[in-house]
C-alpha positions in Angstrom: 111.6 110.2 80.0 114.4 108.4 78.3 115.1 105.1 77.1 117.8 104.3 80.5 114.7 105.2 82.3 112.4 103.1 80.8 114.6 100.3 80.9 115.3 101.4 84.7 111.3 101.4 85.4 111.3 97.8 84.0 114.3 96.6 85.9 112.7 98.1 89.0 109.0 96.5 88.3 110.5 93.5 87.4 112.2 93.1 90.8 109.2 94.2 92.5 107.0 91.5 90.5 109.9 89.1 91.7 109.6 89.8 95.3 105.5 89.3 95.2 106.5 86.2 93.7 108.2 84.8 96.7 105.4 85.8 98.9 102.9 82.5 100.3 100.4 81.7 97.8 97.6 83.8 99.7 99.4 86.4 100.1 100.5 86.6 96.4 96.8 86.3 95.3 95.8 89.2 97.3 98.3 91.7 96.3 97.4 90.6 92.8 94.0 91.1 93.4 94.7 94.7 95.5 97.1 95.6 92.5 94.3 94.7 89.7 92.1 96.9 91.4 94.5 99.7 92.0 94.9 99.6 88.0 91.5 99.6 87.3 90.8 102.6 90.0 94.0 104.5 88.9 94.6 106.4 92.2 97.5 109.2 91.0 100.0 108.2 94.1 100.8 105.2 91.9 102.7 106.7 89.7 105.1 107.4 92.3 105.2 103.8 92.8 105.1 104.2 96.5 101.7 102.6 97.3 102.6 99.4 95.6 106.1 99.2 97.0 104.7 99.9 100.8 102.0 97.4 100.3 104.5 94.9 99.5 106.9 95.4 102.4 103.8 95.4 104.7 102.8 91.9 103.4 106.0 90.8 103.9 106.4 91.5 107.5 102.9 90.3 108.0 104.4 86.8 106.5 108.0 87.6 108.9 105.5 88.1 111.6 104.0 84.3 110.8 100.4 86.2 109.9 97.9 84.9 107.5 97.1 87.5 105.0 93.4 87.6 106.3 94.8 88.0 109.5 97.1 91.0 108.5 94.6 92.9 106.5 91.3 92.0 108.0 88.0 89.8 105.8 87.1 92.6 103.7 90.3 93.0 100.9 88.2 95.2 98.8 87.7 97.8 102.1 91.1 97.2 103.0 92.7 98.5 99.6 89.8 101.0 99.5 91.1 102.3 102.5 94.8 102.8 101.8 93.6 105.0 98.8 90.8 106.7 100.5 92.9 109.9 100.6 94.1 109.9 97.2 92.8 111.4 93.8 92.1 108.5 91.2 92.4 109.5 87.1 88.5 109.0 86.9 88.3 111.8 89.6 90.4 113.9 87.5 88.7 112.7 84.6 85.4 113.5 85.8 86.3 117.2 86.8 87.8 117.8 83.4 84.6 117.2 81.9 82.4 119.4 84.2 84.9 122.1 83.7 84.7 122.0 80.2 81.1 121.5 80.2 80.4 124.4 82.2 82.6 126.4 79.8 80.6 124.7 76.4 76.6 126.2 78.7 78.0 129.4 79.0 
């Protein structure tokens, strides 16, 4: 990765940071909230930056729409980010398997 890419990546975040910026105050708390978690969980499909991106354009049609955020995504948040990633690796999984492989190797 090169420097015009890194500076590319930031342009790109930053606009994307600007965008949850303009959402409704509930909404914006939310994402923040689903995006916190997301970090801390590390599922790999964000790296590709899609996850984040699609969540984003969902809320916003949900606020197009004239939906509350609750009303778009349902009470539980934490089930409803849980499920958007329910099919993805996270790093701990990845983690996790790298150690039992390497244990297994270190019994034998």
């Amino acid at each position: 990765m090169g420097v015009r890419d890194i500076i590319e990546g930031k342009k790109q975040w930053r606009a994307h940071m600007a965008r949850v910026k303009a959402l409704p105050p509930d909404y914006e708390i939310v994402y923040k909230e689903i995006q916190k978690y997301y970090f801390k969980v590390g599922p790999i499909d964000l790296l590709n930056g899609s996850l984040l991106a699609d969540l984003l354009d969902f809320f916003e049609e949900g606020v197009a729409d004239g939906k509350g955020v609750l009303e778009l995504i349902g009470e539980d948040v934490a089930a409803f980010a849980d499920d958007l990633i329910k099919d993805s690796r996270t790093f701990a999984e990845v983690h996790q398997e790298s150690v039992a492989r390497k244990l297994g190797t270190a019994e034998k």
